[in-house]
C-alpha positions in Angstrom: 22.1 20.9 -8.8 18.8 22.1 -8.4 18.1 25.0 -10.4 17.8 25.3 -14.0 19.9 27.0 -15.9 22.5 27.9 -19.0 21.7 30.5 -21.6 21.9 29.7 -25.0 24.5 31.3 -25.4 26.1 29.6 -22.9 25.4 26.3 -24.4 26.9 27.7 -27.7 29.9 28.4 -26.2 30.4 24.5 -25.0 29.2 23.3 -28.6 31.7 25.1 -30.1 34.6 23.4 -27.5 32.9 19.8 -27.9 35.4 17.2 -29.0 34.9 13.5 -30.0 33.4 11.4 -27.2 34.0 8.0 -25.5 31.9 4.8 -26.3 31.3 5.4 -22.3 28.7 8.2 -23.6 25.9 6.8 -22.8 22.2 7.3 -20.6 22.1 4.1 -19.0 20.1 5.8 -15.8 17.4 3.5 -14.9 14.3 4.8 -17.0 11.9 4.1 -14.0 13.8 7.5 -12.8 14.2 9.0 -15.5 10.9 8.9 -17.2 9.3 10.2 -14.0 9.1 13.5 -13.2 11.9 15.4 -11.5 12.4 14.8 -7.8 9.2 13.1 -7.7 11.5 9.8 -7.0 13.4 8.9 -4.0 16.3 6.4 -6.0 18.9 3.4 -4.1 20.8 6.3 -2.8 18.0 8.2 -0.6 18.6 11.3 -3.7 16.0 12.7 -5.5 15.5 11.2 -9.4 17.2 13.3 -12.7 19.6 15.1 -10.1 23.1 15.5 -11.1 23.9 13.3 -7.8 21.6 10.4 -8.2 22.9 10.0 -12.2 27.1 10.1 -10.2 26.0 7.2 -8.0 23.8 5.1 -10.2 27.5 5.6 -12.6 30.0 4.5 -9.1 27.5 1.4 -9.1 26.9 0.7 -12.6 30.4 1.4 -13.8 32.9 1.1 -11.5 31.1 -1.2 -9.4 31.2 1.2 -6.1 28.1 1.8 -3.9 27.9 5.5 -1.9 27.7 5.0 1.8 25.3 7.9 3.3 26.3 7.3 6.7 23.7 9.7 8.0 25.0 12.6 5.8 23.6 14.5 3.1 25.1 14.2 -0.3 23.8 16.9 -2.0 26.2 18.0 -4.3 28.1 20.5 -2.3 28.9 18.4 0.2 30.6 15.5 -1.9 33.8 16.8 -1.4 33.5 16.8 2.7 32.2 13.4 2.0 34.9 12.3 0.6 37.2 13.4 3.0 35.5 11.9 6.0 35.7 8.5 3.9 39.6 9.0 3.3 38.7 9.1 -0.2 41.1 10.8 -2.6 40.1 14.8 -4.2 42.9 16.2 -7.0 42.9 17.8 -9.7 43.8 14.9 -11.8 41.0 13.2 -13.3 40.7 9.6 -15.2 38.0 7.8 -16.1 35.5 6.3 -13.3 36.1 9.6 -11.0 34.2 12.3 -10.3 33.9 16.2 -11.4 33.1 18.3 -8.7 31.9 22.2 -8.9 32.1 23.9 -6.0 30.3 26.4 -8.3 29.3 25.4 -11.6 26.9 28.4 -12.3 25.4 31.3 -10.1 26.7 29.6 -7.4 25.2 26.0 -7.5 27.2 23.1 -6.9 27.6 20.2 -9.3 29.0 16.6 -9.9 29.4 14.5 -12.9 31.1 11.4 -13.9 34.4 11.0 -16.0 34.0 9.2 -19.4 37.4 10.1 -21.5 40.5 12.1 -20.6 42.6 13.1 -23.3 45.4 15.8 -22.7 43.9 18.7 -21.1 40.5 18.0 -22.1 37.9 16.0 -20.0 34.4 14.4 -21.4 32.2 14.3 -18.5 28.6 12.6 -18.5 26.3 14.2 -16.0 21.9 15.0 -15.6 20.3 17.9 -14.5 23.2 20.5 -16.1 19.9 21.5 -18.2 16.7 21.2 -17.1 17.1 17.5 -15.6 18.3 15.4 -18.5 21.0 13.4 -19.7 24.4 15.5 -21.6 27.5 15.0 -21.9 30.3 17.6 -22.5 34.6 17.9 -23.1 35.7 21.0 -21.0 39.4 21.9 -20.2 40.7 19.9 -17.3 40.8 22.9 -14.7 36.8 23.7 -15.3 35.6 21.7 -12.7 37.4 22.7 -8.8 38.2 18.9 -8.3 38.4 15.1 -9.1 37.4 12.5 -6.3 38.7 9.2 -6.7 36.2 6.8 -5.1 37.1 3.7 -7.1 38.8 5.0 -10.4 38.0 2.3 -13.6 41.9 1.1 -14.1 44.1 1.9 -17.7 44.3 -1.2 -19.2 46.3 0.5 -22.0 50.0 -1.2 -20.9 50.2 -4.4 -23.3 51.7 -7.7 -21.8 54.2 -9.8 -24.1 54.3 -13.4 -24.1 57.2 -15.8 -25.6 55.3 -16.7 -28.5 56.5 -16.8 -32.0 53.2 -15.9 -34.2 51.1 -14.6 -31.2 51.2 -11.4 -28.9 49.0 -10.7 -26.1 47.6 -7.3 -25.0 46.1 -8.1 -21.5 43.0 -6.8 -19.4 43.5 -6.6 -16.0 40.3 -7.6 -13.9 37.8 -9.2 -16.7 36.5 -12.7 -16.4 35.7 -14.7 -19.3 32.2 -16.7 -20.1 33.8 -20.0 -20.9 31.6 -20.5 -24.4 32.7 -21.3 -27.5 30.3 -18.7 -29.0 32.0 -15.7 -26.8 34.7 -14.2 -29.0 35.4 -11.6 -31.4 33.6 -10.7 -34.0 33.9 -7.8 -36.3 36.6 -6.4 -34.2 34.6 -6.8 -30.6 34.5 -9.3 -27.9 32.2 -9.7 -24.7 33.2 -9.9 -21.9 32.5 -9.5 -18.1 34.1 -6.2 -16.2 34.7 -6.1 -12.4 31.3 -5.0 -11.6 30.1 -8.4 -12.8 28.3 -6.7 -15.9 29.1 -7.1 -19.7 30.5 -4.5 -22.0 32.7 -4.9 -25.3 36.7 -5.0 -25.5 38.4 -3.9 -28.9 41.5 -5.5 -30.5 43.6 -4.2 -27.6 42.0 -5.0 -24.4 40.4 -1.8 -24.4 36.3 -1.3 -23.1 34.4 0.2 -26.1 31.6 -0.3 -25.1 30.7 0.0 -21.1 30.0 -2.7 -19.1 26.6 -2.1 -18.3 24.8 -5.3 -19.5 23.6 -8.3 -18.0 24.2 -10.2 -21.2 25.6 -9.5 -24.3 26.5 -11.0 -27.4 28.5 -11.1 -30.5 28.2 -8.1 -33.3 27.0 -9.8 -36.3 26.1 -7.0 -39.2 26.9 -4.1 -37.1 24.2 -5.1 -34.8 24.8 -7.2 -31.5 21.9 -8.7 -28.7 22.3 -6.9 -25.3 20.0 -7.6 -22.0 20.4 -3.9 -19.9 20.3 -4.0 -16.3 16.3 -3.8 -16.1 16.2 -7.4 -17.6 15.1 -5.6 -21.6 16.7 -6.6 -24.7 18.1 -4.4 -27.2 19.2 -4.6 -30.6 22.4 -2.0 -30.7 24.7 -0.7 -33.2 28.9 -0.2 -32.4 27.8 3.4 -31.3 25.6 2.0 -28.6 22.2 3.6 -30.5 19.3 1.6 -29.8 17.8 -0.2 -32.6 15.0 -1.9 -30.9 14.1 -2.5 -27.4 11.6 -5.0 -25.7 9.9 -5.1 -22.6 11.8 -8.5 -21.6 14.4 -10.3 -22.1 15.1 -12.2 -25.4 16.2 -16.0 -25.5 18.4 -14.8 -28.9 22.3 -15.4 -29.5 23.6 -13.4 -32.4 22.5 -11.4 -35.7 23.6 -13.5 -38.7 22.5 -12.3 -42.2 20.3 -9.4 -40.7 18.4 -11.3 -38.4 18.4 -13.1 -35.1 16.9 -15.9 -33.8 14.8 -15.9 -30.5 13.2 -18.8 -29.0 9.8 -18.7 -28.8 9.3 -15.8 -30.9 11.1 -16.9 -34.4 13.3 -14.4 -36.5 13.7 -10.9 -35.8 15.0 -8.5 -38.0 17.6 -5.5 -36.9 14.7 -3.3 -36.1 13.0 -5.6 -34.0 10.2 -6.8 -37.1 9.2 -10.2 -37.1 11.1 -11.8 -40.3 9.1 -15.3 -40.4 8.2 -17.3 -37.1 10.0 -20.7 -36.6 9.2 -24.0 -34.9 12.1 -24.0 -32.1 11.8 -27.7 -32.3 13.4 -27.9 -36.0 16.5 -26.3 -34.6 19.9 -28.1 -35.9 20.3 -28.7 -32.0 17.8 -29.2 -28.9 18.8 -26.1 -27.2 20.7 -24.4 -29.9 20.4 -20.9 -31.6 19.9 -22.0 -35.7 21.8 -18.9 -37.6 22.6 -18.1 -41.3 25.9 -17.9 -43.7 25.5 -16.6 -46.9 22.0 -16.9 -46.3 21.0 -20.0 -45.8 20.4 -22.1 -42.2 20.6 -25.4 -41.3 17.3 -26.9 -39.5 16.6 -30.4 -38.2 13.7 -32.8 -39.0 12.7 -33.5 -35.0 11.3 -36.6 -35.8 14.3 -38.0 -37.7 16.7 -36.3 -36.9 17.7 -35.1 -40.5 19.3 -32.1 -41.9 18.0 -29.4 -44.6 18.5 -25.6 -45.4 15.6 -22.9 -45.0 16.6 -19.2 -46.9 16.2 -15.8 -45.0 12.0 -15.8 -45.5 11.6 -19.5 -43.9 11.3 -21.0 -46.7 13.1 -24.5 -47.1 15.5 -24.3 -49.9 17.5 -27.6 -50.3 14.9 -29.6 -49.2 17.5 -33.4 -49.5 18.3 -34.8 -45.6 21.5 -35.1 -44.5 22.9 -36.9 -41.5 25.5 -33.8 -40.7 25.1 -30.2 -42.6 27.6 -27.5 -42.3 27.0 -23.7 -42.7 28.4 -22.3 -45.8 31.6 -20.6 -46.9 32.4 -19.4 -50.2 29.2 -20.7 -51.4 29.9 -24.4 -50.6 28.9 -26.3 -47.3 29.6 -29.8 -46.7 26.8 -32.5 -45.9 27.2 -36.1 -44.6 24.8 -39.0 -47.1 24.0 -42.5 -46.7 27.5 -42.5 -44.8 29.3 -40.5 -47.7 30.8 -36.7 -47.3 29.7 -34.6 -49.6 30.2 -31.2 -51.0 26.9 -29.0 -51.6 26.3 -25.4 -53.2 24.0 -23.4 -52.9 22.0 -24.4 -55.5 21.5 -27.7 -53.7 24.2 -29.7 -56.2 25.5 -32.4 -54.4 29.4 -33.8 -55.2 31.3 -36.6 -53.6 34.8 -36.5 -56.1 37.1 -35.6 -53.8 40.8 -35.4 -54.5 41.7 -36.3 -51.0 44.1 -38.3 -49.1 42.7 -42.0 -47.6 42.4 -41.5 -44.1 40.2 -45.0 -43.1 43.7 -46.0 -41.8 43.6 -43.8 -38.6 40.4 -45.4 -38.1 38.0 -42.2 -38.7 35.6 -42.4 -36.5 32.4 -42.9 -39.0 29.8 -41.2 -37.0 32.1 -38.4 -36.2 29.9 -35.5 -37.4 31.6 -32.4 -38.5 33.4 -32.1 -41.9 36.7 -34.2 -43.2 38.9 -31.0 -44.3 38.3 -27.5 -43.0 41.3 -25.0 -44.4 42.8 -27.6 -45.7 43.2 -29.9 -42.5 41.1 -33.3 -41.5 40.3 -34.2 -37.6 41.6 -37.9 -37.3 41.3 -40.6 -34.9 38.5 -42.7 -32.9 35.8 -41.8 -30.5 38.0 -40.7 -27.6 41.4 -39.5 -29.6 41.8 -37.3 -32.0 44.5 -35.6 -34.4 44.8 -33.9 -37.3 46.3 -34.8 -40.8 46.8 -32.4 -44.1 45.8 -32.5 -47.5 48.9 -34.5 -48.3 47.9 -36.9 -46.0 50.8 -36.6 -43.3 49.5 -36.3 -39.9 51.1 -33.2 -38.2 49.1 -34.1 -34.9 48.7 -37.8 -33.6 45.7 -38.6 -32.3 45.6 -38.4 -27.9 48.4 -35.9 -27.9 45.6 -33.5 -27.1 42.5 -34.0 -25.3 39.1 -32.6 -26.7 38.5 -29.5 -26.1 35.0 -28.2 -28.5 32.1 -30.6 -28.5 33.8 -33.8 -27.4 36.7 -33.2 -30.1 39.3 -31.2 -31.2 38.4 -27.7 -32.6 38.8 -27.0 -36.2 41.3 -24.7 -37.6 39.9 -21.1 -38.0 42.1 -18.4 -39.8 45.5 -20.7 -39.8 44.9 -21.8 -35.8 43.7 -24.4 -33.9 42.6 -24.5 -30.0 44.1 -27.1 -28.3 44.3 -28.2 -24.8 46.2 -30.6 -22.4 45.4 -31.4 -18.7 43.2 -28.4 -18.6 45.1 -26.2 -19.9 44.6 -24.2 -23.5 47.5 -23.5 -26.6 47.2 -22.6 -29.8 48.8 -24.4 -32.7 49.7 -23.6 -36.4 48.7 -26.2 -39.5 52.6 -27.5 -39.1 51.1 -28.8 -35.7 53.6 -26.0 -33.6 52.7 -24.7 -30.7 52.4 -21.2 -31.2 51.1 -20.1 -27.9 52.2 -23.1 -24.8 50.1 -24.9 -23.0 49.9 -22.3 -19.9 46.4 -20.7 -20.5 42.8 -21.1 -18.3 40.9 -21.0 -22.0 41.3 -19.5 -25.2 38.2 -18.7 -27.7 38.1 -19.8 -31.4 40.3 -16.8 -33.9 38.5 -14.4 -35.9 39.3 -11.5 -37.6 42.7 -12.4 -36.0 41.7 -11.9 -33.1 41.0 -14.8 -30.3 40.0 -14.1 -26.2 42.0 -16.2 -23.7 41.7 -16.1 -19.7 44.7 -16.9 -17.4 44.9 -16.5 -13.4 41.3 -15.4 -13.5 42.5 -12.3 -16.5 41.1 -12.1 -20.4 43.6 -10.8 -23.1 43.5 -10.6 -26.5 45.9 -12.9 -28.9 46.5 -11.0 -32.2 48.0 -12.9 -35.1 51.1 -11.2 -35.9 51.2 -9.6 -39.3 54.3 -11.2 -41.0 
């Protein structure tokens, strides 16, 4: 679409039928094309920059991961539908999200394409450029608006839940999504990354649905409302669950996740949610060579690089319990747990330090002393030797013995989180409750730690969600 055009009036008229949008709302056209001036650009396509058509097939690409073959013809936007039928590609009048609005007429007789976000009923959301002077809008018009829908490669429903046999567990599956195998890729405040078919990364809600595109080359877990995304011209961005960007840079971070309203980038030192530097930090006090230090409850665990030894620094850098510990733990409910002079301790806030325990003697399953994460985490101890482990309660029974399972988190078993335990055998990933039964078999490619409920897994190359049943 070429010309210019819409009345304000007009435009009133589609404000007053607007309706609420899909997270797919979003300008993610390359800003190379459109911060240049109209048709002054020639883009991947052979079309002319901030065009109605060059914004459809950067979308095809982006989104549904399908590139337009010009096969010496013109696709201006009248001839899309010809197109489409020399291809053998599908035109109805039944849209879903991924396909394409066509106008074989949109106004004064100009021809027009745009790209389907959200279909709900008889209402469509469509995102399109150049409808108004060359930019970005997006708009919900009644199904029969536009004069067809071509279905080059349609994003699938992913709505239809899958059941598995499991007592505590069910599973609401996504169809084509592959799953970073990293322990820090998960949910968190209701939203997991993950990878969609056109190898980019986008957000899944509770059930396996994409709320937020995938249109990123890296993304990471929502920490305050705010998560770390790399776009597809290599910039970070600090966004919010709306997709509004909070800060951008000109490259990409080395940063994991927001923790306490900042973020940690390597190189750089703490950022806040805006993108201000908070304090700048020496990456080589991190807990861990190669690891991303974050907060809980305001406070951060750092590493003497010389010794070895472990302190807390507060949100302005400053150290705050400046004693060395062998092992430190983040904190929860305002305790943390350190390891001294070869003793566990417990450790507030306030730096008070406190080895009466009334737990169970465990030195009989032969503890392995330099084992390095804490005795009891909700309530259950990781047992065993350097190469098996189990797990024993309070009470000291052991409801796992050690070997049954082989390590599957940092060369160990993985700690209970919200009721649930990881486990794995031969390769393959369960889930087991603090009696030590398998809720969820032995039969899955990986499963992420729980929280909020909510855990990813991946099996025959497909990510689902497992949802702890609410009893």
């Amino acid at each position: 679409m070429r010309r210019h055009m819409l009345a304000s009036l007009a435009l009133a008229i589609f404000a007053a039928m607007a309706m609420p949008l899909t997270a797919f709302a979003y300008d993610d056209y390359p800003s190379k094309w459109k911060n240049a001036k109209q048709d002054s650009l020639v883009d991947t396509w052979g079309m002319y920059n901030r065009e109605c058509v060059s914004f459809v097939a950067w979308c095809l690409s982006s989104r549904n991961g399908y590139t337009i073959n010009r096969a010496g013809r013109s696709w201006n936007a009248g001839r899309w539908k010809e197109n489409a039928r020399a291809a053998g590609v599908l035109m109805d009048e039944n849209p879903v999200v991924g396909s394409v609005a066509w106008w074989r007429n949109v106004y004064d007789g100009i021809p027009h394409v745009a790209w389907v976000s959200e279909v709900n009923g008889d209402w469509v959301t469509v995102e399109e450029y150049n409808y108004y002077r060359g930019v970005y809008s997006e708009r919900t018009i009644e199904k029969s608006n536009p004069s067809g829908y071509i279905h080059f490669q349609d994003i699938p429903d992913y709505k239809t839940p899958v059941i598995l046999n499991d007592d505590r567990i069910w599973v609401s599956a996504e169809a084509v999504l592959s799953l970073k195998e990293d322990q820090y890729i998960g949910f968190s405040e209701g939203l997991a990354p993950v990878r969609g078919s056109n190898g980019f990364y986008g957000y899944i809600d509770e059930n396996g649905i994409a709320a937020i595109p995938y249109h990123f080359t890296e993304a990471n877990l929502f920490g305050g409302g705010v998560a770390h995304v790399v776009d597809l011209e290599g910039n970070s961005r600090f966004i919010d669950k709306s997709q509004t960007t909070l800060a951008m840079f000109d490259t990409a971070l080395e940063a994991r996740h927001f923790s306490d309203g900042l973020i940690y980038a390597k190189g750089v030192g703490y950022l806040d949610k805006l993108g201000n530097l908070a304090f700048r930090f020496n990456d080589d006090y991190a807990e861990w060579p190669g690891q991303f230090p974050t907060f809980s409850e305001g406070l951060a665990v750092v590493a003497d690089p010389e010794t070895g030894l472990h302190s807390y620094m507060d949100t302005s850098g400053s150290v705050a319990i400046s004693d060395s510990f062998s092992y430190a733990s983040g904190f929860k409910d305002g305790v943390a747990w350190v390891q001294k002079d070869g003793l566990w301790c417990s450790i507030t806030k306030s730096g008070e330090i406190s080895d009466s325990f009334n737990y169970p003697d465990l030195s009989k399953y032969q503890t392995h002393k330099s084992y390095t994460k804490p005795p009891f985490v909700e309530g259950i101890a990781i047992i065993g030797n350097s190469e098996e482990f189990g797990y024993a309660n309070l009470d000291g029974n052991v409801i796992v013995a050690p070997g049954k399972y082989e390590p599957c988190r940092d060369g160990s078993l993985a700690n209970f989180s919200e009721g649930f335990a990881v486990v794995m055998k031969n390769g393959n990933y369960g889930v087991i409750d603090k009696t030590g039964k398998e809720v969820v078999a032995l039969t899955l490619d990986y499963i992420s730690d729980f929280n909020g409920g909510l855990a990813l897994f991946r099996v025959d190359g497909k990510v689902g969600v497992l949802k702890i049943a609410k009893e």
